[in-house]
N, C-alpha and C positions, 0 to 999 in steps of 0.2 A: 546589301554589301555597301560597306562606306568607302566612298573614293577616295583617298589622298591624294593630293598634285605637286608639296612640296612637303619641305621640312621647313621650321618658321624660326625656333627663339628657342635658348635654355633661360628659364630663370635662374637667380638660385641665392639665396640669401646670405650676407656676408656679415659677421658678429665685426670685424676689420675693413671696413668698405671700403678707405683709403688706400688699404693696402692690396686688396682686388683687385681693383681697380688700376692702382698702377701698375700690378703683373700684367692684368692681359693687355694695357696701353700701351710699357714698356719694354715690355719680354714678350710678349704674345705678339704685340705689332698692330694691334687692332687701333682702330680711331675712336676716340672718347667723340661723344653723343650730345655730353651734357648729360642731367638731371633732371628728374623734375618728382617731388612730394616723395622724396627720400627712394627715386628709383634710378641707377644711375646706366644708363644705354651704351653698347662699346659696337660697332661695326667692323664688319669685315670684308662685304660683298653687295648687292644691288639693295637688299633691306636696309632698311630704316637704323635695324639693330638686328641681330643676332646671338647677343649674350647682352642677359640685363642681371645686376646684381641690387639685393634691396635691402637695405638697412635694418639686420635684426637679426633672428637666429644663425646658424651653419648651417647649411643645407640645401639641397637642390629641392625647391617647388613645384615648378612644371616645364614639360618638355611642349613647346608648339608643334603640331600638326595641321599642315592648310590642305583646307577643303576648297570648293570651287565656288560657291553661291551661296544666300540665301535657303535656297531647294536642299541640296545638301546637306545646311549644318540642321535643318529642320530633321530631314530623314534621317539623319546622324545621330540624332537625341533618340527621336521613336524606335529606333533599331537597337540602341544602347539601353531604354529603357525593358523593351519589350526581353532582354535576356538577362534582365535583374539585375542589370547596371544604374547606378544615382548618377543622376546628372544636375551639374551646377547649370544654371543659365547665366551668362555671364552681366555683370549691370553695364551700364556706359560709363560709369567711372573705372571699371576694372577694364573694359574695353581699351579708353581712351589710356590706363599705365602700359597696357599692352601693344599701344602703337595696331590696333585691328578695329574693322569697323565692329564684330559679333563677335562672340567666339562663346562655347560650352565647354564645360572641363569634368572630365573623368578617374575613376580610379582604377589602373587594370586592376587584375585578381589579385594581384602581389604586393600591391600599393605603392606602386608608382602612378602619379597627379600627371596626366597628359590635356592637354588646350587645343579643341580643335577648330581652326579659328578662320575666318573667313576675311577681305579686305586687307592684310598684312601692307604697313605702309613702306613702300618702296623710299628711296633718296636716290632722284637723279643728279647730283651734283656729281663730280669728280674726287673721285676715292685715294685721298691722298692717307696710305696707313701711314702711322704713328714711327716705324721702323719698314722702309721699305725692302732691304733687303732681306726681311723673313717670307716674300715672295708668295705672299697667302691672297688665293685668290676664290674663293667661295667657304661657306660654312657646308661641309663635306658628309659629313652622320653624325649621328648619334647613339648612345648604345645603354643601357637600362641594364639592373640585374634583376634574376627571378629567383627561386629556389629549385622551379622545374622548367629548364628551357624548352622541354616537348612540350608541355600545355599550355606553355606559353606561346610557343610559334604556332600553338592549334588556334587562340585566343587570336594572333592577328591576323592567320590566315584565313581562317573561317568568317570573319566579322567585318575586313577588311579586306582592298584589294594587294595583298602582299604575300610574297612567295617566298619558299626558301633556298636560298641558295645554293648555301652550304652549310654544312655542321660540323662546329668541333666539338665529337664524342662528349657527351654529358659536359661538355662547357661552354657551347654556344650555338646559337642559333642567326646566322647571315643572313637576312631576309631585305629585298628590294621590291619597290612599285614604281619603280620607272629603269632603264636599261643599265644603272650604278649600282657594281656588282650588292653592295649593300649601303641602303641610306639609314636604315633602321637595323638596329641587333642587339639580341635579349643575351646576357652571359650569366651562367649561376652565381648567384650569390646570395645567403642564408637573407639576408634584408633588400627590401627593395634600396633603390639608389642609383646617380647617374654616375656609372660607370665610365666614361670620357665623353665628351666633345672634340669632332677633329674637323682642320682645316686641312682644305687642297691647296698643297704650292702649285710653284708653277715651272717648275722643274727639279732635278735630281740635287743637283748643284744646291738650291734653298736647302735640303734636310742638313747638307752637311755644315753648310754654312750656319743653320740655325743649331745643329747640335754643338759645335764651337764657342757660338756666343752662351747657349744654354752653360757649357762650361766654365767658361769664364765668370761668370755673372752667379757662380754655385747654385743652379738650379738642378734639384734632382730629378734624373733621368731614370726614367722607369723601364723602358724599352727601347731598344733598338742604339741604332741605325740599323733596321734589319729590311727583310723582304715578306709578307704573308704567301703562302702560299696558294690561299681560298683566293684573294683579290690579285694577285700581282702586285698588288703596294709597297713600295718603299717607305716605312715608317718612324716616329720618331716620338716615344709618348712621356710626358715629363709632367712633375705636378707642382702644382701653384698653391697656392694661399687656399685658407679656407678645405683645405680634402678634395678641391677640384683637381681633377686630370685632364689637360689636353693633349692634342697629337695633333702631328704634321704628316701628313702622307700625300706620297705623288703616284701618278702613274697607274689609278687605279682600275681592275678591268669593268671593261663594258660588258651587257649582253642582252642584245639588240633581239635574238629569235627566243622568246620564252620557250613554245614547245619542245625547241631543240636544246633545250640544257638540264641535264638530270643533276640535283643537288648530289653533292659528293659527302664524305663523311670524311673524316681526318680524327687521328688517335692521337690527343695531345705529348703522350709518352713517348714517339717515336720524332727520331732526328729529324728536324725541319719542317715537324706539321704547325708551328708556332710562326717557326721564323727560320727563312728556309738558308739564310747564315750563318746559323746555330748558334744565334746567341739565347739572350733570358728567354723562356717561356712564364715565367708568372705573370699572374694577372695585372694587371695595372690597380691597384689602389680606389673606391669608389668612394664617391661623394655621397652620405645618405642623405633617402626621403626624408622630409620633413611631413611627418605624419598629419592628417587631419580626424577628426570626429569617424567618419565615415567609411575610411579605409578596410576598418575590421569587419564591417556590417556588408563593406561590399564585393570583399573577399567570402564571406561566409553565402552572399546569394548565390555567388557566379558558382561555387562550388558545388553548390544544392543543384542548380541547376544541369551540371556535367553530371554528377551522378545519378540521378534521375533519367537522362540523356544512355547512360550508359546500362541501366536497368531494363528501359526498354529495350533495347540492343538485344 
């Protein structure tokens, strides 16, 4: 079982970097980083960075996932290897753009490129964002598509220490490893790709305030001002440059007793299993993977391997 302890970084590569860049600095509110060997770093919370964009195709590269130790990212590999997953080892050059002392990288089944990474370098300085009143106070989840969110939540549940939430009927899977209703969540979609990145304000007051300036400033709103029903979140989800999607959500639930919470199911067809305001239920817009070599060969093991799994059965 591989432990996760946080969520760490989206990469994701921008044909426009300048103009990235200034979405999430000056519409997003995040604080620029600086640069460094055409990688450009934007902050939002205790990390170093938490959204780095990198000079060169469209597309989201990898999602960071932080492990605990040395001990960890080792077992992490052999655990990944041993169920006919490829694993990259990361060099120190790819370390040091990644702001991590280690880190290995993966392809799920679906091929989405996840980094699971050890050392993530913090910035104890004083967090002065870029626009304070978008009231963003940690980098919140993440979320991926698949083409089957049940073999997909069986890939992180079974491999990993992550549970399921909640489910929206054949279009998502809520899953958590720590007591935030969901840090990770898989949604259907025909291609792999990062489905959003969201930040946590820090009150109700911020979504509307930042849905405003979103107006103003004509950035397209994809969702909301609404409420989910799965989390209790107040949401707010708009897209930027490049095919990225972010969101702003407050207020989202805890839950502190694992044993005692049975994942629930919710019918996206029916009034308010979306968005319990009744506004848009469509999906928000994804960023695609940027594919590598490897992607196909490591889709084709993992599935060899489930149904062999399933023969014996």
């Amino acid at each position: 079982m591989i432990e996760l302890v946080d969520i760490g970084y989206v990469r994701s590569g921008a044909k426009d970097v300048d103009t990235a860049v200034g979405f999430a600095r000056d519409i997003v509110g995040m604080k620029y980083q600086g640069a460094d060997d055409g990688v450009h770093y934007l902050r939002a919370d205790k990390r170093q960075h938490c959204l780095a964009f990198v000079e060169g195709e469209s597309g989201v590269l990898s999602s960071g996932l932080v492990l605990r130790d040395d001990k960890a990212l080792h077992n992490a590999a052999k655990h990944l290897e041993s169920i006919g997953i490829r694993v990259h080892r990361g060099t120190d050059e790819e370390a040091r753009s990644r702001r991590v002392t280690d880190f290995i990288s993966f392809d799920d089944p679906w091929g989405n490129k996840f980094d699971l990474v050890i050392g993530q370098m913090h910035d104890p300085s004083f967090l002065e964002l870029t626009r304070a009143s978008s009231g963003i106070t940690e980098f919140g989840h993440l979320c991926v598509d698949a083409k089957d969110i049940y073999k997909a939540a069986e890939f992180w549940t079974e491999n990993f220490n992550i549970k399921v939430s909640d489910w929206v009927q054949n279009n998502a899977a809520l899953m958590r490893f720590n007591p935030v209703h969901h840090t990770l969540a898989v949604f259907q979609g025909d291609e792999p790709g990062l489905c959003h990145m969201n930040f946590q304000v820090d009150e109700i007051d911020a979504i509307f305030r930042n849905w405003n300036f979103l107006k103003e400033h004509d950035v397209e709103i994809e969702q909301g001002p609404g409420r989910h029903p799965q989390s209790g979140a107040v949401f707010l989800y708009f897209k930027g440059p490049e095919g990225f999607t972010y969101e702003y959500s407050w207020n989202v639930r805890l839950i502190h007793d694992d044993d005692a919470w049975i994942p629930r199911t919710f019918d996206p067809t029916m009034f308010g299993a979306i968005d319990m305001w009744g506004g848009s239920s469509q999906k928000p817009s994804t960023q695609r993977q940027i594919l590598t070599a490897d992607n196909d060969a490591d889709a084709a093991a993992v599935q060899a391997l489930t149904e062999a799994a399933q023969t014996r059965v």
